[in-house]
MIDREN-291373 format. One record per residue (C-alpha): x, y, z; residue number from 1; residue in one letter. Coordinates in nm, 4 decimals. Layout:
VODREN         px         py         pz   pos   code
VODREN          X          Y          Z   NUM      a
...
***
This chain:
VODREN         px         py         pz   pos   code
VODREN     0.0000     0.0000     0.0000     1      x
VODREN     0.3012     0.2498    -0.0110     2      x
VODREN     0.2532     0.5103    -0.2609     3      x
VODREN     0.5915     0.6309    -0.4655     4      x
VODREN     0.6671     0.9581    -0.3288     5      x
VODREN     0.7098     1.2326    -0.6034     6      x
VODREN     0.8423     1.5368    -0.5843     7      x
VODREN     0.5798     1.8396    -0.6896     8      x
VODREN     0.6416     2.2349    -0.7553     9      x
VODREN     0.5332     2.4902    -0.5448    10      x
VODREN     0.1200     2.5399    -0.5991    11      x
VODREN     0.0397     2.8038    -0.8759    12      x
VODREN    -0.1019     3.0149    -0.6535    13      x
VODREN     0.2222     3.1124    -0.4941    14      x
VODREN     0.4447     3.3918    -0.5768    15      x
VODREN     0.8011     3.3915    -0.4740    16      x
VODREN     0.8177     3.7584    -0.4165    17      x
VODREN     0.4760     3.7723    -0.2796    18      x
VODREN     0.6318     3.7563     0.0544    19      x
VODREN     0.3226     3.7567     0.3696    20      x
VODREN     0.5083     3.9871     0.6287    21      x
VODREN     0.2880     3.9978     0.8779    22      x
VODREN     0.3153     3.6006     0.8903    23      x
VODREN     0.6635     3.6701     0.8755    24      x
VODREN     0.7529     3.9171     1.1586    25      x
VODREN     0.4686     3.7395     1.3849    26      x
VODREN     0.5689     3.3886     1.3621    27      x
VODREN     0.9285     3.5334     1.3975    28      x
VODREN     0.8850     3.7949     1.6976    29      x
VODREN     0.7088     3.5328     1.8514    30      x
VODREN     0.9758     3.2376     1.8622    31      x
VODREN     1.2283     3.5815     1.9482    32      x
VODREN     1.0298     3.6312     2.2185    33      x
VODREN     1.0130     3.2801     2.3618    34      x
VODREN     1.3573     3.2397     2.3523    35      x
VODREN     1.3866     3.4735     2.6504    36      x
VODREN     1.2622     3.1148     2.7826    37      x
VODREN     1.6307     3.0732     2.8427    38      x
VODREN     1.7243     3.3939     3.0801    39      x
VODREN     1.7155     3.2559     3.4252    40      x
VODREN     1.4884     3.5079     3.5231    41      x
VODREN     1.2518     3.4015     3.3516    42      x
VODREN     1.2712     3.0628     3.4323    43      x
VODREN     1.0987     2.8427     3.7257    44      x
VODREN     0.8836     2.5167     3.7076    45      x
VODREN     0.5351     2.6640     3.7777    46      x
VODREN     0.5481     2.8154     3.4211    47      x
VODREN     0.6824     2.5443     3.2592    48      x
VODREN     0.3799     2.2974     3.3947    49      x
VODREN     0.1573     2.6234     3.3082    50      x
VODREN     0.2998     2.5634     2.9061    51      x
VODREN     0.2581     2.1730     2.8979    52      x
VODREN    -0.1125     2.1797     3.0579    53      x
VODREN    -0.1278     2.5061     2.8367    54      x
VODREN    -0.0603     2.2854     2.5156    55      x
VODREN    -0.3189     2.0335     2.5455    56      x
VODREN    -0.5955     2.3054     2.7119    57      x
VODREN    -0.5123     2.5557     2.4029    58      x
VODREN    -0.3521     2.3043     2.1081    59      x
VODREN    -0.5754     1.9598     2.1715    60      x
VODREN    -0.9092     2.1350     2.2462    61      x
VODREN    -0.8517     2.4455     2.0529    62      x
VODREN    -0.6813     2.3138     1.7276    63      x
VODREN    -0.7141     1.9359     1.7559    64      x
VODREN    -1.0606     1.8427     1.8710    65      x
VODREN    -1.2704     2.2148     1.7306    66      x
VODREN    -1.0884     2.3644     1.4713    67      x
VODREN    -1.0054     2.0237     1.2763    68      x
VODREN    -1.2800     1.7390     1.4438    69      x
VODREN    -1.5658     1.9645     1.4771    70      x
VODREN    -1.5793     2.2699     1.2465    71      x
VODREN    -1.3983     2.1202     0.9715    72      x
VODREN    -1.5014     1.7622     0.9527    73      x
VODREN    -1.7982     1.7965     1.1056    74      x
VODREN    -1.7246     1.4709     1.2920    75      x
VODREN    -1.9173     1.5687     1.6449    76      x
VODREN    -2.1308     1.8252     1.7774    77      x
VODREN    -2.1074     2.0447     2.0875    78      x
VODREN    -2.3357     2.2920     2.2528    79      x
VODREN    -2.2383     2.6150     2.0813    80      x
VODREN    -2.1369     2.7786     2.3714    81      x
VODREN    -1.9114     2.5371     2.4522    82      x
VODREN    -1.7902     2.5273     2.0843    83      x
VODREN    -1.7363     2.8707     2.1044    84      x
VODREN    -1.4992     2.8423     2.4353    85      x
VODREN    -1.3111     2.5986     2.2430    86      x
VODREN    -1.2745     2.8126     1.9392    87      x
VODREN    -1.1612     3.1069     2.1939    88      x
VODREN    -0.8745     2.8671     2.3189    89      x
VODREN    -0.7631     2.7488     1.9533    90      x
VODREN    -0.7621     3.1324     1.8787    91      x
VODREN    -0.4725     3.2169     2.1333    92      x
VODREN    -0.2441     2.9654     1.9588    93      x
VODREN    -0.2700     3.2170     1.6771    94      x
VODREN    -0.3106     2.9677     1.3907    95      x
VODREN    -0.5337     3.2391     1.1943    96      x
VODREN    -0.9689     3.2612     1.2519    97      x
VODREN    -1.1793     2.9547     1.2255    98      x
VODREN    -1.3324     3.0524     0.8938    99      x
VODREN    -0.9679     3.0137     0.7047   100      x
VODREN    -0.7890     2.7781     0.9197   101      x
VODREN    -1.1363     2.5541     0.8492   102      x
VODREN    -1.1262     2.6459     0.4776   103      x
VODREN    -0.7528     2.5594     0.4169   104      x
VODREN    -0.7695     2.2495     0.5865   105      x
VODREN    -1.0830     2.1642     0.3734   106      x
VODREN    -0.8827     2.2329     0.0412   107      x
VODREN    -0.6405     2.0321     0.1392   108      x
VODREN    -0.8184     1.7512     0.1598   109      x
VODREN    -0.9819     1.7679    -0.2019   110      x
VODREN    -0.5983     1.8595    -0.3399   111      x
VODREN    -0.4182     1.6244    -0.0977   112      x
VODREN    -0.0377     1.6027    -0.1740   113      x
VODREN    -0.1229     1.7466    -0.6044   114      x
VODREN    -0.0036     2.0278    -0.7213   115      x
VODREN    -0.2327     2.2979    -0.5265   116      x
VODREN    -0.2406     2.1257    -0.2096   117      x
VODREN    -0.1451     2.4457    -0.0019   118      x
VODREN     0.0862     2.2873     0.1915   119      x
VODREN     0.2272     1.9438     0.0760   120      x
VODREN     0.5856     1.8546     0.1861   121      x
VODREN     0.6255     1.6881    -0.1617   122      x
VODREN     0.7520     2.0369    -0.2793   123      x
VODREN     0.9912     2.0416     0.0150   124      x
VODREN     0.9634     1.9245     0.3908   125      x
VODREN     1.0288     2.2878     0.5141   126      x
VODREN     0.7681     2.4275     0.2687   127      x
VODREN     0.5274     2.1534     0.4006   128      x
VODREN     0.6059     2.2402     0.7598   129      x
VODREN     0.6160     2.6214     0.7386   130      x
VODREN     0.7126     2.7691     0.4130   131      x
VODREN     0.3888     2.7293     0.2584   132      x
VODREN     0.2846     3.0313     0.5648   133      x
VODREN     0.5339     3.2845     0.4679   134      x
VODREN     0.4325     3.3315     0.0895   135      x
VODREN     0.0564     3.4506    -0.0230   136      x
VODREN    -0.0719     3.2393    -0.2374   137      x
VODREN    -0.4169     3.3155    -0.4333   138      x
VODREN    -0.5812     2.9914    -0.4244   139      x
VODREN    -0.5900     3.0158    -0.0842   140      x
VODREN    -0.6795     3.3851     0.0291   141      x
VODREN    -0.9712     3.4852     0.2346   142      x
VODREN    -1.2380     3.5762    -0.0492   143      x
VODREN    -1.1529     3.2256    -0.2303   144      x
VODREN    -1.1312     2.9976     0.0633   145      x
VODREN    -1.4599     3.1451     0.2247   146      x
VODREN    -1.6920     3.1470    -0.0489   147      x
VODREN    -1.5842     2.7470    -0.1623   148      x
VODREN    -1.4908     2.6246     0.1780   149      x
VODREN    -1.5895     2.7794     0.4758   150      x
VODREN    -1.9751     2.9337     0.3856   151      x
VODREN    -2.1552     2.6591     0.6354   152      x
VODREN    -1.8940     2.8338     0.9175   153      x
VODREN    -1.9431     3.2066     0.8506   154      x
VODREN    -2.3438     3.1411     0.9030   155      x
VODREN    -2.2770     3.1545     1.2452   156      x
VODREN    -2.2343     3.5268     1.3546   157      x
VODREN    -1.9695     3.4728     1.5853   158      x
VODREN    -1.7633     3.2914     1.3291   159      x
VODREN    -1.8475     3.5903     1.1187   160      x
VODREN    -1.7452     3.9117     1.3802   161      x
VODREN    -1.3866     3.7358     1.4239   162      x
VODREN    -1.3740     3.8127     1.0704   163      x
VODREN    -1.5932     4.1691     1.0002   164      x
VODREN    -1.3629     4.3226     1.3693   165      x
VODREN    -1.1548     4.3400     1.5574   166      x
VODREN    -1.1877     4.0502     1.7878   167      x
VODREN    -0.9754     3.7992     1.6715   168      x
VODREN    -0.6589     4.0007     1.7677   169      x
VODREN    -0.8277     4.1295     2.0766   170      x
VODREN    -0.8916     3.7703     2.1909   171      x
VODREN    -0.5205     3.6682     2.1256   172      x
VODREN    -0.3821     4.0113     2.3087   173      x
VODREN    -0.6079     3.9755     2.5852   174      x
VODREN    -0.5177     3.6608     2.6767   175      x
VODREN    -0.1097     3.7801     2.6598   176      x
VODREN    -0.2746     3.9962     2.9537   177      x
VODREN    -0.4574     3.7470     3.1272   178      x
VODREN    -0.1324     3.4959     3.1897   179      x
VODREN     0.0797     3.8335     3.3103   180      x
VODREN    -0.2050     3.9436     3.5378   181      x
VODREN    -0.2569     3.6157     3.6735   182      x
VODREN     0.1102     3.5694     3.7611   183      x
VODREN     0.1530     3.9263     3.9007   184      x
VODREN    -0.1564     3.8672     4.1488   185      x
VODREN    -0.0725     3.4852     4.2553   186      x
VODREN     0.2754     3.6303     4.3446   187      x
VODREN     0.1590     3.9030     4.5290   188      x
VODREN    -0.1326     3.6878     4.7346   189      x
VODREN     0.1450     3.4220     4.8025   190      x
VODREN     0.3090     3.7293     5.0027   191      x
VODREN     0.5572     3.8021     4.7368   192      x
VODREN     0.7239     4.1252     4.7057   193      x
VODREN     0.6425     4.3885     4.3524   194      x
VODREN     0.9433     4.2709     4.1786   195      x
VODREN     0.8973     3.9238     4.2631   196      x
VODREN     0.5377     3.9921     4.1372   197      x
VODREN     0.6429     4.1072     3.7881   198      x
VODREN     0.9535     3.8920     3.7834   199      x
VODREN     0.6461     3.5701     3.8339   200      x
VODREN     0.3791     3.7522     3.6047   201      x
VODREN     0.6686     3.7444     3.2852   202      x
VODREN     0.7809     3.4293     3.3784   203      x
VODREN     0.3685     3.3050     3.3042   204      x
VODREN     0.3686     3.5305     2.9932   205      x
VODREN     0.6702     3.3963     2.8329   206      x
VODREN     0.6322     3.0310     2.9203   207      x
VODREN     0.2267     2.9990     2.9198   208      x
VODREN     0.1936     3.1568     2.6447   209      x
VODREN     0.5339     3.2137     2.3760   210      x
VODREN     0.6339     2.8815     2.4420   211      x
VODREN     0.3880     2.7246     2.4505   212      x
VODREN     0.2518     2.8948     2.1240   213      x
VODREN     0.5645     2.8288     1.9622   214      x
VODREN     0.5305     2.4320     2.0562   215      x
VODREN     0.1752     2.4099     1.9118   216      x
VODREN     0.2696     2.5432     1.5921   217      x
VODREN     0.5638     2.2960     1.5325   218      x
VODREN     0.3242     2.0168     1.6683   219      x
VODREN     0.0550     2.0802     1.4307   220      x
VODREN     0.2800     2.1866     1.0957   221      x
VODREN     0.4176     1.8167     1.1776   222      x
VODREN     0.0614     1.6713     1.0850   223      x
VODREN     0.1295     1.8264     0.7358   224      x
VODREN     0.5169     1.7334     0.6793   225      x
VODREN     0.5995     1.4650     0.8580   226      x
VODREN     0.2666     1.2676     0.8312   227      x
VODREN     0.3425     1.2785     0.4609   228      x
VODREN     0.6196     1.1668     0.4289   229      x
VODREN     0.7489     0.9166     0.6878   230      x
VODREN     0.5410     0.6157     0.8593   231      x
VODREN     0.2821     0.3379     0.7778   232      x
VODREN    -0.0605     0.3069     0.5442   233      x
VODREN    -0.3589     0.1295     0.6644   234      x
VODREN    -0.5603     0.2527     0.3620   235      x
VODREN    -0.4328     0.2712    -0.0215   236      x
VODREN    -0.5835     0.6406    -0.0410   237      x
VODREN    -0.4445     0.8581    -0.3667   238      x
VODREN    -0.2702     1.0984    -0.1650   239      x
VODREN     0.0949     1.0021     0.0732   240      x
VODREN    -0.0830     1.0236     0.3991   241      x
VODREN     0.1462     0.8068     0.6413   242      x
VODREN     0.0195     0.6798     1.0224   243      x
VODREN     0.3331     0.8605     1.1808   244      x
VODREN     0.3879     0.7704     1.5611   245      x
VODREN     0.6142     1.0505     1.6666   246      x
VODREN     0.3990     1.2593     1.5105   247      x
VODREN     0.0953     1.0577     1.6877   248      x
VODREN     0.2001     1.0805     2.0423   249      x
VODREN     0.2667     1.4478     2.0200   250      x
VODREN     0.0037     1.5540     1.8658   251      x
VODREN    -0.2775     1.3266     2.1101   252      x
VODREN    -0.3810     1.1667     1.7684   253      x
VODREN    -0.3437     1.3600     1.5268   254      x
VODREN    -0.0467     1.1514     1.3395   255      x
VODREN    -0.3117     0.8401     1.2579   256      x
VODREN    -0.2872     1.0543     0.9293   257      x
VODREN    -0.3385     0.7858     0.6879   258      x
VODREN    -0.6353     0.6772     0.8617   259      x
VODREN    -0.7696     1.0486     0.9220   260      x
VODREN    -0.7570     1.0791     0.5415   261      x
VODREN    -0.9188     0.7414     0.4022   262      x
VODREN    -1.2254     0.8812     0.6405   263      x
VODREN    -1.1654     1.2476     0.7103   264      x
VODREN    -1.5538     1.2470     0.8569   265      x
VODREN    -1.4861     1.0046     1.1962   266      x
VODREN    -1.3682     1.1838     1.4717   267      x
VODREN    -1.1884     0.8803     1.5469   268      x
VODREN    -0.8235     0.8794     1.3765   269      x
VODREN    -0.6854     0.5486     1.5707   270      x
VODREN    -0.8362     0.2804     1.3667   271      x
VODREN    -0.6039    -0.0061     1.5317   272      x
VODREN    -0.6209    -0.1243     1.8823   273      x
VODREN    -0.2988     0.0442     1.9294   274      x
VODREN    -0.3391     0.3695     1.8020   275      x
VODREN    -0.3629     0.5819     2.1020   276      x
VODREN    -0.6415     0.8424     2.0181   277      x
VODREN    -0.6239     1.0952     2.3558   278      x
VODREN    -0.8190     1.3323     2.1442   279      x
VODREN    -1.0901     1.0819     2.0963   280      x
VODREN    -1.0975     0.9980     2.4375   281      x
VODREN    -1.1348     1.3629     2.5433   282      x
VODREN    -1.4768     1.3171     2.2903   283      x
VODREN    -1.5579     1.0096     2.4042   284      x
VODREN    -1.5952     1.1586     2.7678   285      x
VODREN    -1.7365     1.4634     2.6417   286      x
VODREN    -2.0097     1.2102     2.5207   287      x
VODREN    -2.0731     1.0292     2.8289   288      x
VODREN    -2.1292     1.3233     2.9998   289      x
VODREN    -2.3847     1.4803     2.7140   290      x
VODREN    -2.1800     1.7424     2.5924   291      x
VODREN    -2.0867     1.6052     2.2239   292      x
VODREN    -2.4283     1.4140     2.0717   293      x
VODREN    -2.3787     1.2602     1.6802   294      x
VODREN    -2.0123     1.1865     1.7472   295      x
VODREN    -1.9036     0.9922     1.4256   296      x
VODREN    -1.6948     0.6793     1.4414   297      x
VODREN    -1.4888     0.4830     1.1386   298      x
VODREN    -1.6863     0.3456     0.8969   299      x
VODREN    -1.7423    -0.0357     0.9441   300      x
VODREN    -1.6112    -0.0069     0.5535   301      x
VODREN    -1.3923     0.2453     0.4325   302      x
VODREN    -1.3620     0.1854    -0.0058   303      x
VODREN    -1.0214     0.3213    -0.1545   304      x
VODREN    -1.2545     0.4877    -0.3937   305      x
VODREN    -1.5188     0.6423    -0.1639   306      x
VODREN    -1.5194     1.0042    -0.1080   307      x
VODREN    -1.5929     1.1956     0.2012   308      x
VODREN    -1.8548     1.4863     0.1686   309      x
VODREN    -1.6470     1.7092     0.4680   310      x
VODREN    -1.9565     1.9760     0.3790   311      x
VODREN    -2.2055     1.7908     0.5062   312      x
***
């Protein structure tokens, strides 16, 4: 079942010198800024257990379980206001609004690893991983991926306000302000001194929230490198989507890629009795408890040639 890994140009949508700053200096500043991870100032265990418990909180319920199981694929439902808190906490990780990240991922799947999949590492693992952020590329900008992709998302007004104001950067910068504040006043109940204070309330900032934003992005650009290139097929599907454990076990899931992509619509990716699934365990108990209803398993039979309506 291995397919013969090719080597594909950049999509035609992409312009060399079409260069996206503001991914640029963002993604940039931001890994600058967590790199002050490493003054000893800055540095004590709280935060670091606040950015590991910050990565599944924020990347596997934010990114993982609502921006890819639920908006995209449609593969549970929740009560919208707890959608929407989940859609708040994939927003801090700064991966871009629902509407696009949804629409994107959604174009991906119908060009999976040909020549205007967005972001397939068969034009270059780097590109696959990153590259494919720093350079516009018209097949994929707001106005196109919306009206094809993302139409069923922007019905819901607050989908659509992230998009029509300001809130989507308010969200992110309010939460920078959340993790200082909350630092500054533990420190300060815990009968620490100002400095000590501000000294604990950076220390939260950089770690809870740089770092930690910084380790989310690498985790989830892994899904669409390495889980394309290196690992296992369960299913003969006509793109290179590869089962990848490394990328599996980081990602709580996310690396039964193969399997994700022969059904895209079950909102369980470990198909095998021993492909961990965390993500779909965090559903599962979201079911027992009545919070996720219409939660969509593997298909009893998934055809090589059957095609997944993600739209519905």
């Amino acid at each position: 079942m291995e397919n013969k890994i090719v080597r594909l140009s950049l999509p035609d949508g992409v312009a060399l010198r079409q260069i996206d700053w503001v991914a640029v200096l963002t993604i940039g500043g931001v890994h600058l800024v967590a790199l002050l991870a490493c003054l000893p100032w800055l540095f004590n265990w709280s935060s670091v257990w606040v950015m590991v418990v910050g990565v599944f909180v924020f990347g596997y319920l934010g990114i993982n379980l609502c921006y890819h199981r639920l908006l995209t694929h449609k593969g549970l439902e929740c009560p919208k206001w707890l959608e929407h808190v989940f859609a708040v906490l994939a927003i801090c990780c700064m991966q871009d609004t629902p509407a696009r990240w949804v629409g994107i991922h959604r174009w991906h799947h119908v060009k999976s690893d040909e020549s205007d999949d967005p972001h397939t590492p068969l034009a270059g693992l780097v590109w696959g991983h990153v590259g494919w952020v720093f350079l516009k590329n018209d097949q994929i900008d707001r106005y196109a991926i919306y009206t094809r992709f993302a139409k069923d998302i922007l019905r819901d007004p607050f989908y659509k306000k992230l998009e029509t104001t300001a809130r989507y950067p308010l969200i992110v910068v309010a939460s920078w302000a959340l993790f200082f504040a909350v630092g500054f006043a533990f420190e300060l109940l815990s009968s620490g001194s100002f400095s000590q204070a501000i000294q604990f309330g950076f220390s939260l900032l950089i770690w809870g929230v740089f770092v930690r934003t910084v380790v989310v992005w690498h985790v989830t650009w892994s899904v669409n490198s390495l889980a394309h290139l290196f690992g296992y097929r369960n299913y003969n599907t006509s793109d290179d989507s590869r089962n990848n454990w490394f990328v599996a076990l980081m990602t709580f899931g996310e690396g039964w890629h193969n399997n994700h992509h022969a059904d895209a619509r079950s909102a369980r990716h470990g198909h095998r009795w021993f492909e961990i699934d965390l993500t779909f365990s965090v559903i599962q108990l979201l079911e027992y408890v009545g919070l996720a209803t219409n939660v969509v398993r593997p298909s009893k039979r998934v055809n090589d040639d059957k095609k997944i309506d993600m739209l519905d």
